[in-house]
C-alpha positions in Angstrom: 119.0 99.6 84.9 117.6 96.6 86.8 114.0 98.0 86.8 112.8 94.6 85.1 113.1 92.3 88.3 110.4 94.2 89.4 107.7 93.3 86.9 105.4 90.8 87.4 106.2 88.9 84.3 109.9 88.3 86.0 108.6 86.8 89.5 106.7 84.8 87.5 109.6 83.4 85.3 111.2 83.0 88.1 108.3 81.2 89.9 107.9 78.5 87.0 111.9 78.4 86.7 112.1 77.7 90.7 109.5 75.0 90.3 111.5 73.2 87.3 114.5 72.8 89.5 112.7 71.3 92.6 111.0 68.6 90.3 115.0 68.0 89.1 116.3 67.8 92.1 113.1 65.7 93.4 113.6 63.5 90.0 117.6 63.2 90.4 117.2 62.7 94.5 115.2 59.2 93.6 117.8 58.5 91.3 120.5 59.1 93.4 119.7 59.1 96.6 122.6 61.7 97.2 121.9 64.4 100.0 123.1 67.4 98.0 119.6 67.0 95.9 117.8 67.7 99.2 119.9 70.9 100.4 119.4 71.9 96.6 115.2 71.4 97.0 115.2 73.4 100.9 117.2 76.0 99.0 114.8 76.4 96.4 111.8 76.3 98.3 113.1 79.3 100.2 113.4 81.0 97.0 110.5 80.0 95.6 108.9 81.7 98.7 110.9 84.6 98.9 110.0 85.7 95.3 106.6 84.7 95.9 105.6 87.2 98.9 105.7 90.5 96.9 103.7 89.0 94.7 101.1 87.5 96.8 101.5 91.4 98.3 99.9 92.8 95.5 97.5 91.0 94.1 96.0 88.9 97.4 96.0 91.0 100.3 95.2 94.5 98.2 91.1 94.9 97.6 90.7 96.9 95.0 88.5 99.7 96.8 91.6 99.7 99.1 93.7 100.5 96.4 91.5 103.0 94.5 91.5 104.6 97.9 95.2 105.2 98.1 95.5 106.2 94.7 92.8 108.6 95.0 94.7 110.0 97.8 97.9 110.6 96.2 96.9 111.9 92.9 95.2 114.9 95.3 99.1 115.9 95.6 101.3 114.7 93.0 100.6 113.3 89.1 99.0 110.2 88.3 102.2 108.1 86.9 104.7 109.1 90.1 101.0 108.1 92.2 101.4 104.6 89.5 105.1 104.2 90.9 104.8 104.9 94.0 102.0 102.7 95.2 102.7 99.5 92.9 105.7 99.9 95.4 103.8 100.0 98.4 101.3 97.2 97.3 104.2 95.1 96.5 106.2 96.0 99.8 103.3 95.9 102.4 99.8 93.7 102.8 96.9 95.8 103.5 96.7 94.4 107.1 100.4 96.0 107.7 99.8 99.4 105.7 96.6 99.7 107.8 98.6 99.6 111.1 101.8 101.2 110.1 102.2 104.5 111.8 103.4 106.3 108.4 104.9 109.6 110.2 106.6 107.7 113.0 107.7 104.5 112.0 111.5 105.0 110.4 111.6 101.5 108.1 108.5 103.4 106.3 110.3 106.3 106.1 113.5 105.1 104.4 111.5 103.0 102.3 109.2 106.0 101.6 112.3 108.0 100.7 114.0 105.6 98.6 110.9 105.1 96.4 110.1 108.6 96.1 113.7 109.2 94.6 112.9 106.5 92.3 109.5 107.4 91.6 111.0 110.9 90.7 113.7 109.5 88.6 116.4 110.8 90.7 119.0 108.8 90.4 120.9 107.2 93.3 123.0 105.5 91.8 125.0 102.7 92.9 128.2 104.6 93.8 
């Protein structure tokens, strides 16, 4: 149902819609002068930066023979659109750096996330109730 706040055309929006309201508040600060506008700019920053890191995920800290790698990996056990789901998931969640380190069989944050995502992947759903 909310599958679309995932895609990389949303962060985006969101990105340019994040940046229009910190040059209003900027703008409307110098007119102003009121304090609000400068809780209103912190706040957005944070967002700005919040959306910004699974993005930055992806498409920065990924090489691509890192990815190919992975990908080759998984379509060994499983078919190549759940392998499609599941590691745009992990690119976006983890840098490389991080998914080089992370003891996968140990480490119970990567398990829940694993789990969640393969339901997901599977189409199983959850739900929310």
């Amino acid at each position: 149902m909310f599958a679309f706040y995932e895609s990389d055309w949303f962060t985006i929006t969101l990105e340019i819609l994040f940046l229009l309201f910190i040059i209003y508040d900027t703008k409307r600060y110098f007119e102003t002068k009121k304090r609000e506008y400068l809780l209103n700019i912190a706040l957005t920053i944070g967002f700005f930066f919040w959306a910004l890191v699974p993005f930055y995920n992806k498409y920065y800290s990924w090489q691509d023979r890192d990815k190919v790698s992975l990908i080759k990996d998984c379509v060994v056990e499983h078919n190549q659109s759940y392998c499609d789901c599941l590691d745009d998931k992990v690119f976006k969640e983890y840098s490389f750096e991080d998914f080089k380190h992370l003891n996968r069989t140990k480490d119970k944050d990567y398990l829940e996330f694993f789990s969640d995502v393969d339901k997901e992947c599977r189409g199983i759903d959850t739900g929310w109730f």
